[in-house]
C-alpha positions, 0 to 999 in steps of 0.5 A: 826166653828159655827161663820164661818157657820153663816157668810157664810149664812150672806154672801150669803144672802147679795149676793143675794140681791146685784146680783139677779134681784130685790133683793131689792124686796126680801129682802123688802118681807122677812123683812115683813115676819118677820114683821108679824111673829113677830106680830103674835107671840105678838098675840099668846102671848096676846092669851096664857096670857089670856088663862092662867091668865083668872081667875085672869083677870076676877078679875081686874076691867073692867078699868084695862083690859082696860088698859091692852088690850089699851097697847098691841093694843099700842104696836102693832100699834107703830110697825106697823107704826115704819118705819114712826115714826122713819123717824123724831127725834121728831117721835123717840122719841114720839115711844120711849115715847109710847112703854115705857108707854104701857110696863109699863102699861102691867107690871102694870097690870100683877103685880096686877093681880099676887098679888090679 
């Protein structure tokens, strides 16, 4: 039943957008709702990580928090400009690269900080 009621609202949300005047505009402001919701939430997250962890990242080094804050403003910025970058295969795979190289470089530093 569950299946049924979730493709009922896929269908009458694409309904929406096929047959009401500028359902395209619509569905552009939604998925930038979504958009931003999703960024604010990586916000709250970097905010909460720091408010939890914030003796054990006034103990890294200033290099590390560096480093840690440069990956999450990375993240941030691959997201924003994913539509552009992804619009070529050599962009693709520069967010691809990029995206890795901030997650590990987050995972870095949060498994040093847990271990001192």
């Amino acid at each position: 039943m569950a299946v049924a009621r979730n493709i009922l609202i896929i269908a009458v949300l694409a309904a929406g957008v096929a047959f009401l005047p500028n359902g395209g505009n619509f569905a552009d402001a939604v998925l930038t709702a979504i958009t931003m919701a999703f960024l604010a939430g990586i916000a709250w997250t970097v905010y909460r990580i720091e408010y939890q962890f914030r003796t054990s990242m006034l103990a890294l080094p200033e290099s590390r928090r560096v480093v840690l804050y440069s990956s999450f403003g990375l993240v941030v910025l691959l997201i924003a400009g994913a539509s552009k970058m992804w619009s070529t295969g050599l962009g693709t795979m520069a967010w691809l690269l990029l995206m890795a190289s901030a997650l590990v470089g987050v995972w870095l530093i949060f498994s040093e900080a847990r271990s001192s």
